[in-house]
PDB file of N, CA, C, O and CB in Angstrom:
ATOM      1  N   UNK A   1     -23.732 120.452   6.508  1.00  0.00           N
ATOM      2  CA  UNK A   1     -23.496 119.361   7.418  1.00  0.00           C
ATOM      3  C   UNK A   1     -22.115 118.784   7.106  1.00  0.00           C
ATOM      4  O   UNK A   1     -21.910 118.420   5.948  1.00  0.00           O
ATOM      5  CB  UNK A   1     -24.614 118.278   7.304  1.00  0.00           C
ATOM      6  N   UNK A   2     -21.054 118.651   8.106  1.00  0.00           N
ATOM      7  CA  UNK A   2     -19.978 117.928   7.689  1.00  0.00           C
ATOM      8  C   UNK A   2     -20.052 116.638   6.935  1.00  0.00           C
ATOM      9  O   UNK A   2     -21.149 116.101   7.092  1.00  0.00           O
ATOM     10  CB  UNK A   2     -19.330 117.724   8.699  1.00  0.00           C
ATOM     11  N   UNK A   3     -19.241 115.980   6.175  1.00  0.00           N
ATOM     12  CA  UNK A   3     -19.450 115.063   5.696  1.00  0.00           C
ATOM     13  C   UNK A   3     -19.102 113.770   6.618  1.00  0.00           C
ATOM     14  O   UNK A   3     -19.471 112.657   6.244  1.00  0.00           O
ATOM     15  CB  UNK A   3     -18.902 115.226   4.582  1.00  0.00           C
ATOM     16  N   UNK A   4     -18.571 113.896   7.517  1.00  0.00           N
ATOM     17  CA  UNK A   4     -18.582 112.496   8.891  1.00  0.00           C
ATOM     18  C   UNK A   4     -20.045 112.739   8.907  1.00  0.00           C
ATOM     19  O   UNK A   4     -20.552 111.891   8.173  1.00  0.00           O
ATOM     20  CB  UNK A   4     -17.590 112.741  10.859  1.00  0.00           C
ATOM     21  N   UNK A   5     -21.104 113.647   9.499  1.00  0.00           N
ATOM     22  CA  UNK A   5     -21.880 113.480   9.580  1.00  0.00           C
ATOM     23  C   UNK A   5     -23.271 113.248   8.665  1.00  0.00           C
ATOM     24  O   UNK A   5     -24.429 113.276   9.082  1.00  0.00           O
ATOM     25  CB  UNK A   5     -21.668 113.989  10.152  1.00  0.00           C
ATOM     26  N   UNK A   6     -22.899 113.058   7.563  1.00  0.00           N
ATOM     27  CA  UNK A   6     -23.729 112.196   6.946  1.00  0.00           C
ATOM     28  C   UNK A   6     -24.104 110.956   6.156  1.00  0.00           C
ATOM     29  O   UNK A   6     -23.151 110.652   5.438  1.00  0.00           O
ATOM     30  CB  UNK A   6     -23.949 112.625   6.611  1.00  0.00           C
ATOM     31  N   UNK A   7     -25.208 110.054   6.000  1.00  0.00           N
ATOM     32  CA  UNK A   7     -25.229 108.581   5.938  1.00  0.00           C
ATOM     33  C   UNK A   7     -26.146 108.672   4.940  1.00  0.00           C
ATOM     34  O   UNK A   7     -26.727 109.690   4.564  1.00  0.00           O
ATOM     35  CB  UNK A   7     -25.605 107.673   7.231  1.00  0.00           C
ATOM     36  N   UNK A   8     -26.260 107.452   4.487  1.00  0.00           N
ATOM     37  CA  UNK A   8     -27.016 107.006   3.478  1.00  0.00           C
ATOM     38  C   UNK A   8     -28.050 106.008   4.460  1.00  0.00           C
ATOM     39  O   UNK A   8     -27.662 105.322   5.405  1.00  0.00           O
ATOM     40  CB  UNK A   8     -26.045 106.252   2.203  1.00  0.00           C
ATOM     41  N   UNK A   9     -29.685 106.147   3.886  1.00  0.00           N
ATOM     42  CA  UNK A   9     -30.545 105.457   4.669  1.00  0.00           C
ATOM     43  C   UNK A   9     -30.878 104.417   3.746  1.00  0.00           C
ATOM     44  O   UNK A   9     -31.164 104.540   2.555  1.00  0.00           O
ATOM     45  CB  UNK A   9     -31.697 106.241   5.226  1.00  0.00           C
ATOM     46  N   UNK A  10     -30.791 103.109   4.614  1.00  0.00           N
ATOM     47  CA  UNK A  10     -30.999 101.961   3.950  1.00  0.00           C
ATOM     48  C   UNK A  10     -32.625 101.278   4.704  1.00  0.00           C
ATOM     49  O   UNK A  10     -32.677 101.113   5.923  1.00  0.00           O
ATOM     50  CB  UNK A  10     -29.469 100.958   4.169  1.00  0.00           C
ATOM     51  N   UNK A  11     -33.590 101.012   3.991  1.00  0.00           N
ATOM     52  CA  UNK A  11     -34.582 100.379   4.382  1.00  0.00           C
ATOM     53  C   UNK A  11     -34.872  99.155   3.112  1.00  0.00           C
ATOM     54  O   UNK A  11     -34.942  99.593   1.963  1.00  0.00           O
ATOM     55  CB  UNK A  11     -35.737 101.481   4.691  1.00  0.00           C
ATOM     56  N   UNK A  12     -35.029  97.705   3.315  1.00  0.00           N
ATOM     57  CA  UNK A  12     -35.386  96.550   3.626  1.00  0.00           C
ATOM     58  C   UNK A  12     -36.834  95.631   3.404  1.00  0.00           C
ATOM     59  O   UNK A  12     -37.638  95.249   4.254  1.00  0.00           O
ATOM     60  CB  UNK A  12     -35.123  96.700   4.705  1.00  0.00           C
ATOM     61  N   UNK A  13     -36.830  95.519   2.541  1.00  0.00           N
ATOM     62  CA  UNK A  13     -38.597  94.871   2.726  1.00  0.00           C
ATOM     63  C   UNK A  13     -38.025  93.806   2.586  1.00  0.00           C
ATOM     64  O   UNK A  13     -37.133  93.645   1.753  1.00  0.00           O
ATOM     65  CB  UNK A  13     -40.077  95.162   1.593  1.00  0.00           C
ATOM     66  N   UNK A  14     -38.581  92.596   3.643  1.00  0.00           N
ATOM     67  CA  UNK A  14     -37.474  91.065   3.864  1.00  0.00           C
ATOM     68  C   UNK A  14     -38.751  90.303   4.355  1.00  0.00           C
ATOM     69  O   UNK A  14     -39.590  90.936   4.997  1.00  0.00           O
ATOM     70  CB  UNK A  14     -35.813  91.089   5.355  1.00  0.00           C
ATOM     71  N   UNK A  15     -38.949  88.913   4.073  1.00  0.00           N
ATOM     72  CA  UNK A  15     -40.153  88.326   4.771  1.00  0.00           C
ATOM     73  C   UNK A  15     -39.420  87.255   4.916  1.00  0.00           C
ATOM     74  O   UNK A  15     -38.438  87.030   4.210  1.00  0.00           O
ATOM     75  CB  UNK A  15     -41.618  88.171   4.087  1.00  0.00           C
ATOM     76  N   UNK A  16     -40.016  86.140   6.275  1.00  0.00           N
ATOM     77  CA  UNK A  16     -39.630  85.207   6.273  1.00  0.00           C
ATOM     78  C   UNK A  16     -38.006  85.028   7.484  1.00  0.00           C
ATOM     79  O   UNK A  16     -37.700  84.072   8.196  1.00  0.00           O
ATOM     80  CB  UNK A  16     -39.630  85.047   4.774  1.00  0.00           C
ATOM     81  N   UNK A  17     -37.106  86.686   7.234  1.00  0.00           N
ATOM     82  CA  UNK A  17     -35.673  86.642   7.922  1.00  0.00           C
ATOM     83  C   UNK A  17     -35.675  87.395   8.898  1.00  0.00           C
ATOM     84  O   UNK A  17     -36.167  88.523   8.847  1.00  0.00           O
ATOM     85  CB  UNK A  17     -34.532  87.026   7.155  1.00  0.00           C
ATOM     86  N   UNK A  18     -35.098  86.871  10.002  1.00  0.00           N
ATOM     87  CA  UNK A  18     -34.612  87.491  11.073  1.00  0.00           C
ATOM     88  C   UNK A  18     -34.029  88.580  11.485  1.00  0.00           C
ATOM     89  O   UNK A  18     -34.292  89.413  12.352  1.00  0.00           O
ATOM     90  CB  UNK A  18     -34.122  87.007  11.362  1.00  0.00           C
ATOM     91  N   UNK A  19     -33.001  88.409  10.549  1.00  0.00           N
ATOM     92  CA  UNK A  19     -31.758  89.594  10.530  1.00  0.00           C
ATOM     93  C   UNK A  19     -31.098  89.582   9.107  1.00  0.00           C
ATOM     94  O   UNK A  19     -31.111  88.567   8.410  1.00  0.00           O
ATOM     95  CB  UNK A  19     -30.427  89.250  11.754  1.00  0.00           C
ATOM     96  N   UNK A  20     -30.565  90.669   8.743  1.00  0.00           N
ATOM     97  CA  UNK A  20     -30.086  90.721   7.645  1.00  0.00           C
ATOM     98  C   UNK A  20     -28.574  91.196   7.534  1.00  0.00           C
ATOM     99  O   UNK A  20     -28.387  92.335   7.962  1.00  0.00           O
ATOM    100  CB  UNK A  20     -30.932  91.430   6.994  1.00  0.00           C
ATOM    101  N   UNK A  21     -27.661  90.649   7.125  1.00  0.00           N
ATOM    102  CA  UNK A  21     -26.276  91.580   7.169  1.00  0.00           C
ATOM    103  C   UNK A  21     -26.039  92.572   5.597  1.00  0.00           C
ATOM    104  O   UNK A  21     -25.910  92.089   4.472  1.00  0.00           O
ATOM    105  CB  UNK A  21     -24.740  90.298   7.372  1.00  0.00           C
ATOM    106  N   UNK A  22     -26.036  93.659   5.866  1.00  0.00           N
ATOM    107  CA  UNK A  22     -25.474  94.726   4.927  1.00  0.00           C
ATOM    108  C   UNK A  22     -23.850  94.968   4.840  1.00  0.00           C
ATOM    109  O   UNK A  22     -23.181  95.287   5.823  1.00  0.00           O
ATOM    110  CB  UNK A  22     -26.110  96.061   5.372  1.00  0.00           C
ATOM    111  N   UNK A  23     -23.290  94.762   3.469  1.00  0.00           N
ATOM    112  CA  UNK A  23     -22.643  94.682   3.216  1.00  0.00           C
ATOM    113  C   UNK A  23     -21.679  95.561   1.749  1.00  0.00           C
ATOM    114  O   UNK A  23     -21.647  95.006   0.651  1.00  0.00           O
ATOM    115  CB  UNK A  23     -22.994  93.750   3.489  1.00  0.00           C
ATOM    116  N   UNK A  24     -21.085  96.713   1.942  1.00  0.00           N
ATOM    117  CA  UNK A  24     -20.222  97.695   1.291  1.00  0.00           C
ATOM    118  C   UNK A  24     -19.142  97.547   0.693  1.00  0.00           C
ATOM    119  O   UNK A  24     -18.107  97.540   1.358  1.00  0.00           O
ATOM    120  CB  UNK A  24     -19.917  98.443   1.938  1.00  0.00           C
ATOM    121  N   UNK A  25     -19.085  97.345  -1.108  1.00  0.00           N
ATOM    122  CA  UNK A  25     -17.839  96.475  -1.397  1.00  0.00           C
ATOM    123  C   UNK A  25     -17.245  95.630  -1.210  1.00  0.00           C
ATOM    124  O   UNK A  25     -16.067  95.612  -1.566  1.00  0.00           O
ATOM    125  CB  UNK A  25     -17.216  96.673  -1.351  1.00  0.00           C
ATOM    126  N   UNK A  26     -17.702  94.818  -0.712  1.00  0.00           N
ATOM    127  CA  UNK A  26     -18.008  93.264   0.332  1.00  0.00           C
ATOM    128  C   UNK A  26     -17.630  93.241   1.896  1.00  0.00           C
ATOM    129  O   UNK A  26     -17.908  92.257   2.581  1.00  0.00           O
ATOM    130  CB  UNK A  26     -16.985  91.883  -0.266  1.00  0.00           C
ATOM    131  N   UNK A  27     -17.140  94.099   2.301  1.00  0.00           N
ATOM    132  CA  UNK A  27     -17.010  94.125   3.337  1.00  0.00           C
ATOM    133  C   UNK A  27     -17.978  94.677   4.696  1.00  0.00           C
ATOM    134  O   UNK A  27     -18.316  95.859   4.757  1.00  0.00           O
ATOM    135  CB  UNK A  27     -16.100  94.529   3.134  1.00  0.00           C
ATOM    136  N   UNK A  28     -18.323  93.804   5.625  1.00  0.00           N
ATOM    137  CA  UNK A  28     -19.543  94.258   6.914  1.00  0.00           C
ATOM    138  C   UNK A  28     -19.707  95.918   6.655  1.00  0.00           C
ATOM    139  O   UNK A  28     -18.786  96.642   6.274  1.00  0.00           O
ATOM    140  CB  UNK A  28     -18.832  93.926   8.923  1.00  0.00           C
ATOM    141  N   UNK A  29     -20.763  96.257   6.877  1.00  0.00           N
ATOM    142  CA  UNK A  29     -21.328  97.380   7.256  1.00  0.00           C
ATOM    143  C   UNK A  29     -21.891  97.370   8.581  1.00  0.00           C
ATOM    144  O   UNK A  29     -21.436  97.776   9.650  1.00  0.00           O
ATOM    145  CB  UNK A  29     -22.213  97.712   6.384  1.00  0.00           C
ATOM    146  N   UNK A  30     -23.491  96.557   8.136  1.00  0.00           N
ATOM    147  CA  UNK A  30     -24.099  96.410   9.602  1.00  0.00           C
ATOM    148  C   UNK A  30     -24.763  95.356   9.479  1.00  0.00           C
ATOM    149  O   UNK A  30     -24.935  94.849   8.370  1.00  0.00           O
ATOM    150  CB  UNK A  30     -24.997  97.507  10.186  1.00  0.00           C
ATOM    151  N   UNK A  31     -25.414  94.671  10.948  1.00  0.00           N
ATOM    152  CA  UNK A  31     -26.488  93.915  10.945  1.00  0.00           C
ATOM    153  C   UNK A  31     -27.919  94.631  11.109  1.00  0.00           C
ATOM    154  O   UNK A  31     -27.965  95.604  11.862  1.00  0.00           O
ATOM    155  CB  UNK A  31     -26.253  92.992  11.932  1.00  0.00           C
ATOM    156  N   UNK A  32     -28.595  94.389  10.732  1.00  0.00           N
ATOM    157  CA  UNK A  32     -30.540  94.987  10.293  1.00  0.00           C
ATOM    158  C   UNK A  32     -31.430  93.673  11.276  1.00  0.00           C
ATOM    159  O   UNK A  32     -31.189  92.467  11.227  1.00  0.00           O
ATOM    160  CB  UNK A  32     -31.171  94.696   7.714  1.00  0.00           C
ATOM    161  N   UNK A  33     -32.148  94.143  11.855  1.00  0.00           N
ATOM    162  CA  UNK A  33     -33.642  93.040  12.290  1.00  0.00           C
ATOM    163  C   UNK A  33     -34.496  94.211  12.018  1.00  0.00           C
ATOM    164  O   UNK A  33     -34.315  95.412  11.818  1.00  0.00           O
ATOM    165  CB  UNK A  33     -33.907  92.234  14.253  1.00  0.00           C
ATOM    166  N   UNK A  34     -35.634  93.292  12.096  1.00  0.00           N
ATOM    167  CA  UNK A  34     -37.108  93.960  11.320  1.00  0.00           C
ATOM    168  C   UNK A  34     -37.308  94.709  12.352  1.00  0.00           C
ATOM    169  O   UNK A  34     -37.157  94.382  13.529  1.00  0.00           O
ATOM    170  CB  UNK A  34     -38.577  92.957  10.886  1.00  0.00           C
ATOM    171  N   UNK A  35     -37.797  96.160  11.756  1.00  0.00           N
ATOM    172  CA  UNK A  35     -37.979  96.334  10.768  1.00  0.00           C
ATOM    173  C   UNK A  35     -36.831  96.742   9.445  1.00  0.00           C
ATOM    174  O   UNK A  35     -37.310  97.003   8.341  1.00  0.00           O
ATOM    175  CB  UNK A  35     -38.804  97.013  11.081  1.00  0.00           C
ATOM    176  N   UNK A  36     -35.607  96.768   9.609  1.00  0.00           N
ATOM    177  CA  UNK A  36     -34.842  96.375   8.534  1.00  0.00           C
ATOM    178  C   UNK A  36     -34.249  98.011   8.194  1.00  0.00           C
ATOM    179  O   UNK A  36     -34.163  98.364   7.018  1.00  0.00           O
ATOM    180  CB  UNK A  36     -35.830  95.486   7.242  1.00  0.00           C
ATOM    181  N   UNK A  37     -34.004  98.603   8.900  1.00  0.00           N
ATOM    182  CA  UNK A  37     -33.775 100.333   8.545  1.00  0.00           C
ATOM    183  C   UNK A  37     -32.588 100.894   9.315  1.00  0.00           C
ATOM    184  O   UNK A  37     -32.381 100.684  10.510  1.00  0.00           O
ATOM    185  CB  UNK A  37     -35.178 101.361   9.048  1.00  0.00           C
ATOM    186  N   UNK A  38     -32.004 101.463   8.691  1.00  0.00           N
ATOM    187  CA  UNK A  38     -30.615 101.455   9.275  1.00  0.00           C
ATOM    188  C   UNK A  38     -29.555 102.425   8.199  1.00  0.00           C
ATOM    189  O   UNK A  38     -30.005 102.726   7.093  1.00  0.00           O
ATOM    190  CB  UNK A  38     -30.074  99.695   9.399  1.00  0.00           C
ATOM    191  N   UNK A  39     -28.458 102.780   8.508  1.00  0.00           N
ATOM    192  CA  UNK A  39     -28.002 104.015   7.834  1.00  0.00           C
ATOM    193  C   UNK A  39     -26.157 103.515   7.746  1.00  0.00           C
ATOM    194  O   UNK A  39     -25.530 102.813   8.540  1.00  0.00           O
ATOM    195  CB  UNK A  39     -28.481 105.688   8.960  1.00  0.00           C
ATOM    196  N   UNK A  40     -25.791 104.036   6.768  1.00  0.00           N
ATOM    197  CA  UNK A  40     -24.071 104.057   6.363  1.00  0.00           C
ATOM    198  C   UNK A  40     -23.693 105.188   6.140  1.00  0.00           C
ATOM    199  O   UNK A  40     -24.378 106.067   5.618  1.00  0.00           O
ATOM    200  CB  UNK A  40     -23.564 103.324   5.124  1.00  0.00           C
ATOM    201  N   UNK A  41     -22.582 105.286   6.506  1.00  0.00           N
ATOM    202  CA  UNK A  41     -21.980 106.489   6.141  1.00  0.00           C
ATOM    203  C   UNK A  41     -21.367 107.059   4.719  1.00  0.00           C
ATOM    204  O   UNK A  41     -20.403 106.661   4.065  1.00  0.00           O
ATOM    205  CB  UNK A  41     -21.094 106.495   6.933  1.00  0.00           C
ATOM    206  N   UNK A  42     -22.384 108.251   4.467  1.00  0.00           N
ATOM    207  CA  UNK A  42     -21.870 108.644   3.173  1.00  0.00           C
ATOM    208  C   UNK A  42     -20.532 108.917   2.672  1.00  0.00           C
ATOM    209  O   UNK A  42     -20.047 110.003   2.990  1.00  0.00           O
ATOM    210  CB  UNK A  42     -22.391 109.578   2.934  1.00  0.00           C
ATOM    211  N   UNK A  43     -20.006 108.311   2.112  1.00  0.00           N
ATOM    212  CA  UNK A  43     -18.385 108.463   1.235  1.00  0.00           C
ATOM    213  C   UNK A  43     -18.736 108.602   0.116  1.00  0.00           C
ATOM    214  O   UNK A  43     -19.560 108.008  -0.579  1.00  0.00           O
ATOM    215  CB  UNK A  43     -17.247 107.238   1.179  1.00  0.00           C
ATOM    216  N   UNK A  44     -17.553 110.073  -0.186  1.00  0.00           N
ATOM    217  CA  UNK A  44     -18.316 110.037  -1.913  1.00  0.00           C
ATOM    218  C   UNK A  44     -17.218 108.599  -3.030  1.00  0.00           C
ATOM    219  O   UNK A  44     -16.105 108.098  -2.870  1.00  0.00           O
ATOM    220  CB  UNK A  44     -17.919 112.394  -2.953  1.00  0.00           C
ATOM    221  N   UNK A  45     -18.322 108.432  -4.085  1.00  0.00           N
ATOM    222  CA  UNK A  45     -17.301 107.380  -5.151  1.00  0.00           C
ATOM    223  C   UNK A  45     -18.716 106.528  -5.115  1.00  0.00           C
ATOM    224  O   UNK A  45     -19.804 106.662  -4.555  1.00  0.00           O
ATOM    225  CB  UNK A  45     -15.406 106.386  -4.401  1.00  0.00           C
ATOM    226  N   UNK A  46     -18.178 105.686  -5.917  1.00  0.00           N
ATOM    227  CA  UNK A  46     -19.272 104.334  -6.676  1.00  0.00           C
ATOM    228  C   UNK A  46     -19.112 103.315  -6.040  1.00  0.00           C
ATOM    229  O   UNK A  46     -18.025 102.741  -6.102  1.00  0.00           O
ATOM    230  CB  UNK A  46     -19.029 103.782  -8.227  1.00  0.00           C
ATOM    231  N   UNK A  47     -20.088 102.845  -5.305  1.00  0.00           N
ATOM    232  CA  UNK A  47     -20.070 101.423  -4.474  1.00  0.00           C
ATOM    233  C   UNK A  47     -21.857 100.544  -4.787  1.00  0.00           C
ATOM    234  O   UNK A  47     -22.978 100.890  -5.158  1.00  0.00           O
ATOM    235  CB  UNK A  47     -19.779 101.953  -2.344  1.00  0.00           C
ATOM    236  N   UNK A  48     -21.155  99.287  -4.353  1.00  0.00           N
ATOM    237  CA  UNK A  48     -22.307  97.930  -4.439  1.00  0.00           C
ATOM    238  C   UNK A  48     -21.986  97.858  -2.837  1.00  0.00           C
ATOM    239  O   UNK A  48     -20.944  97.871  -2.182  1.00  0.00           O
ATOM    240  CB  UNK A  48     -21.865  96.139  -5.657  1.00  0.00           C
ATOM    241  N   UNK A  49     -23.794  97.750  -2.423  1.00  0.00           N
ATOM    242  CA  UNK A  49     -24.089  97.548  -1.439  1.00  0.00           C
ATOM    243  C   UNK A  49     -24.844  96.444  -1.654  1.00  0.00           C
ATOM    244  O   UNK A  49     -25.815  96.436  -2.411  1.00  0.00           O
ATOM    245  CB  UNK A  49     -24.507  98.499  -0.863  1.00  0.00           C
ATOM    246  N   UNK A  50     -24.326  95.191  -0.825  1.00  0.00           N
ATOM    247  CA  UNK A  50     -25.349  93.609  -0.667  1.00  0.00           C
ATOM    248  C   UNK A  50     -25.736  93.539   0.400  1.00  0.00           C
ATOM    249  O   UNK A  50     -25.518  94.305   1.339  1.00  0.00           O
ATOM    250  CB  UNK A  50     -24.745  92.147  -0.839  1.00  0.00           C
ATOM    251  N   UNK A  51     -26.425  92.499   0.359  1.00  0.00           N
ATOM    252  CA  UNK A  51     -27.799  92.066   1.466  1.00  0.00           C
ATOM    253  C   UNK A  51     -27.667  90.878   1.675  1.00  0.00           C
ATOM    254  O   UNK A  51     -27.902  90.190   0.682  1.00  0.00           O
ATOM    255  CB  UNK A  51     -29.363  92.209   0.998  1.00  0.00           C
ATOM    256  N   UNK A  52     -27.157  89.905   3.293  1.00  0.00           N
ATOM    257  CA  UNK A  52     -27.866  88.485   2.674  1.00  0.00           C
ATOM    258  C   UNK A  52     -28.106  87.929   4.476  1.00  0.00           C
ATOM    259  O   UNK A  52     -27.738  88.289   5.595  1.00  0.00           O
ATOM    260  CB  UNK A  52     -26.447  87.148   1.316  1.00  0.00           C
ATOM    261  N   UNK A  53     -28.863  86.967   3.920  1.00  0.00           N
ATOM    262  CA  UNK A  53     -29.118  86.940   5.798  1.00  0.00           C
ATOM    263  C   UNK A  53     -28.561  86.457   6.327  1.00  0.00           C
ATOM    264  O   UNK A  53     -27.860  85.630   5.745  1.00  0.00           O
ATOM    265  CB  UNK A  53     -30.083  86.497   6.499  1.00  0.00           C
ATOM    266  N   UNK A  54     -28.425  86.586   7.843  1.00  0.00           N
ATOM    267  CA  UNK A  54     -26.899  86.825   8.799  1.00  0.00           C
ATOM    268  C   UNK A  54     -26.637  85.669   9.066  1.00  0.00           C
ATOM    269  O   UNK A  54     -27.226  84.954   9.877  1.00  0.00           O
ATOM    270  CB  UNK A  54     -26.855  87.677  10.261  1.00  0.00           C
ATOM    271  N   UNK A  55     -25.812  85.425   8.460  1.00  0.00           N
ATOM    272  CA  UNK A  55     -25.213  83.782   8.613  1.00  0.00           C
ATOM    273  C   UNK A  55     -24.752  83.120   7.520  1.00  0.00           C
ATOM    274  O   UNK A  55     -24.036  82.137   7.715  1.00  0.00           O
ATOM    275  CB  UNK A  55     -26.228  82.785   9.081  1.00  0.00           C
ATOM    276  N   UNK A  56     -25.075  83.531   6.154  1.00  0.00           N
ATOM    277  CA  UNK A  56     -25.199  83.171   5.249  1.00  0.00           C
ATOM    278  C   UNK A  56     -24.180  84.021   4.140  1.00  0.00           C
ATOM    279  O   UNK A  56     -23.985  85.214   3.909  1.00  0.00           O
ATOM    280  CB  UNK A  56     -26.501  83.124   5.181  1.00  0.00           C
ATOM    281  N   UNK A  57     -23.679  82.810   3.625  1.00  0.00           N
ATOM    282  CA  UNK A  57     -23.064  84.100   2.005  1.00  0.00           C
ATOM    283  C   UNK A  57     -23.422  83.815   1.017  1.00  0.00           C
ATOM    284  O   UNK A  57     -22.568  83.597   0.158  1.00  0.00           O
ATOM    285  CB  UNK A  57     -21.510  84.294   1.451  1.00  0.00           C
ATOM    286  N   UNK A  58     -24.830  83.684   0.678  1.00  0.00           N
ATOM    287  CA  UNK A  58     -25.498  83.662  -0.302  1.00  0.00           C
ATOM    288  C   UNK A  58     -25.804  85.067  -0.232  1.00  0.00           C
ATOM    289  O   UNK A  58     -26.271  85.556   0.797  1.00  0.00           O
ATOM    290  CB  UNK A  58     -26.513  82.687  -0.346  1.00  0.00           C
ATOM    291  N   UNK A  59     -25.443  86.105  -1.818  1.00  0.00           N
ATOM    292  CA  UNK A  59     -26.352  87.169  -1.454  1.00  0.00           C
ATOM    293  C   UNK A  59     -27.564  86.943  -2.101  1.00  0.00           C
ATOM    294  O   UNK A  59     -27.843  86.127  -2.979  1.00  0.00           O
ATOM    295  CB  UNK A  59     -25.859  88.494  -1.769  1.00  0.00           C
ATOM    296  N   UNK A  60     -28.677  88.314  -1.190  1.00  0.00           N
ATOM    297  CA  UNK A  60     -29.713  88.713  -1.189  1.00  0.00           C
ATOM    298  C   UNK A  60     -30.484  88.810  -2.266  1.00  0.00           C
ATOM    299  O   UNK A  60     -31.409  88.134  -2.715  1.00  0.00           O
ATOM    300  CB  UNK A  60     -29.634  89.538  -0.726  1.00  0.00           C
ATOM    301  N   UNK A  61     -29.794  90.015  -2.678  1.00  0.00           N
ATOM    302  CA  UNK A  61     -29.890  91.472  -4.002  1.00  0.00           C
ATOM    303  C   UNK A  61     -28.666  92.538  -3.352  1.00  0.00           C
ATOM    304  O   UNK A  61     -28.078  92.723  -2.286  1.00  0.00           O
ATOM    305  CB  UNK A  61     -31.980  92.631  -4.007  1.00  0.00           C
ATOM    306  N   UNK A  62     -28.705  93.013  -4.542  1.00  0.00           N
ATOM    307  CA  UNK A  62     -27.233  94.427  -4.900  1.00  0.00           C
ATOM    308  C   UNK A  62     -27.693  95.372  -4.858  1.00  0.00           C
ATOM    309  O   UNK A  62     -28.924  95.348  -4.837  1.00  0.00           O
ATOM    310  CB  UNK A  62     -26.380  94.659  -6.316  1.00  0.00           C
ATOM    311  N   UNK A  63     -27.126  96.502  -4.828  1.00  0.00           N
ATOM    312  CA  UNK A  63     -27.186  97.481  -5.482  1.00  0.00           C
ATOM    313  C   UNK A  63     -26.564  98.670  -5.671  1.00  0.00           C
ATOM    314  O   UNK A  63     -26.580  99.414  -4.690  1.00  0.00           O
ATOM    315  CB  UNK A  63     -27.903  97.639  -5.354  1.00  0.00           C
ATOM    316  N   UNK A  64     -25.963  99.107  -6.747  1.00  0.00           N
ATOM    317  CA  UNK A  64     -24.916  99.916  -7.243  1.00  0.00           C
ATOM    318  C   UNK A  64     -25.319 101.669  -7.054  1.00  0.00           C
ATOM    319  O   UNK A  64     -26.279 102.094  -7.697  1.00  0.00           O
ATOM    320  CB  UNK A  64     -24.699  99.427  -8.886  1.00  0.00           C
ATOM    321  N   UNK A  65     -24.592 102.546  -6.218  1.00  0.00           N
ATOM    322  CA  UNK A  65     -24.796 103.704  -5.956  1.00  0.00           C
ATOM    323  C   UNK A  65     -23.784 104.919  -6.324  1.00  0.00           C
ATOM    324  O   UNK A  65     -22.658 104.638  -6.735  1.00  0.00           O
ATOM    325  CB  UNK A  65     -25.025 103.594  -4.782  1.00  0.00           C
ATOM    326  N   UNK A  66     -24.096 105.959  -6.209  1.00  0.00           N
ATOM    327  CA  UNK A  66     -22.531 106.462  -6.562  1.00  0.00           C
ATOM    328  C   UNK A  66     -23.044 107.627  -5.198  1.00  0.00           C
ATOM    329  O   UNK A  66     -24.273 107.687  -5.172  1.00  0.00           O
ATOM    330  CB  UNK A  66     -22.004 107.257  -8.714  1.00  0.00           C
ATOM    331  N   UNK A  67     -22.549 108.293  -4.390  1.00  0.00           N
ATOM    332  CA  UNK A  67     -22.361 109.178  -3.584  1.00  0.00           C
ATOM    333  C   UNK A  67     -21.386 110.732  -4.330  1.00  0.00           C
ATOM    334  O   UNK A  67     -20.322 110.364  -4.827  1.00  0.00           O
ATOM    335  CB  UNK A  67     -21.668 108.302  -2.391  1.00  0.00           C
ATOM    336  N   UNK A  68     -21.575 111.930  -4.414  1.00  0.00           N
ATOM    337  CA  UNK A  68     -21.318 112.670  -5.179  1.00  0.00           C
ATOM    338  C   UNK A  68     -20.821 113.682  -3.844  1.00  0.00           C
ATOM    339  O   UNK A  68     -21.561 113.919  -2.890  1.00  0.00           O
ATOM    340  CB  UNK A  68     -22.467 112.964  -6.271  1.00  0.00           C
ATOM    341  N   UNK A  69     -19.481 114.194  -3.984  1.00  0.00           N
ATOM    342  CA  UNK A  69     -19.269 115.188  -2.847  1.00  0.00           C
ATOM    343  C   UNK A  69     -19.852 116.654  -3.314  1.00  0.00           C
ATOM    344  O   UNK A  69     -19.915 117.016  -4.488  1.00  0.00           O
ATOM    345  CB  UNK A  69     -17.591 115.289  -2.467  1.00  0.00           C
ATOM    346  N   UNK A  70     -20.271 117.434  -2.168  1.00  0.00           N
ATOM    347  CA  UNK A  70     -20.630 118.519  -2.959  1.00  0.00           C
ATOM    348  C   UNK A  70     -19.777 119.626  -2.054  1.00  0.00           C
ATOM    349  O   UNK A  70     -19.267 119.603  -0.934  1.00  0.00           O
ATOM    350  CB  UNK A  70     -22.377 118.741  -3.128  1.00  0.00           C
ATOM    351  N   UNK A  71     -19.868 120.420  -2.921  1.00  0.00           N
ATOM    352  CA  UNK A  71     -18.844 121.741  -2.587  1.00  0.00           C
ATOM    353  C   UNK A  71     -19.247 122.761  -1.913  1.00  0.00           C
ATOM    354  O   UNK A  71     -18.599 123.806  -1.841  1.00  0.00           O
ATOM    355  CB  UNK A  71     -18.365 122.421  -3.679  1.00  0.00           C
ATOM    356  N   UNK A  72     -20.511 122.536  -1.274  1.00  0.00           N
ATOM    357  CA  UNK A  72     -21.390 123.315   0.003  1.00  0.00           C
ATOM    358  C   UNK A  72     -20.195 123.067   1.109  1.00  0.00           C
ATOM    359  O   UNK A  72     -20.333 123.463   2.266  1.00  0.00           O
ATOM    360  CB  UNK A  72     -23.222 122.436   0.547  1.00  0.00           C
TER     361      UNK A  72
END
């Protein structure tokens, strides 16, 4: 599969919020509503992906990934 064409799947367990904004080295990714599932595009390298709800810059929760290119 080319690498434009592939994403990382993000799913969400959120109670209580509307919408959620996802966020890649701090910068927008996407907005999420429930059920909260939604996809980024894979780049290889080490990134923090945050969460916080849409409106808000309080974050969520983090979380630190690394994406690995492969030689297929």
């Amino acid at each position: 599969m080319p690498s434009k064409a592939q994403r990382v799947p993000i799913r969400i367990q959120a109670e209580g919020v509307e919408a959620i904004e996802v966020l890649l080295g701090g910068e927008w990714a996407l907005t999420m509503a429930v059920p909260f599932s939604g996809q980024i595009p894979a780049k290889a390298g080490a990134h923090v992906l945050s969460i916080r709800q849409k409106g808000s810059t309080e974050e969520l929760a983090r979380a630190n990934f690394v994406v690995r290119q492969s030689d297929l």
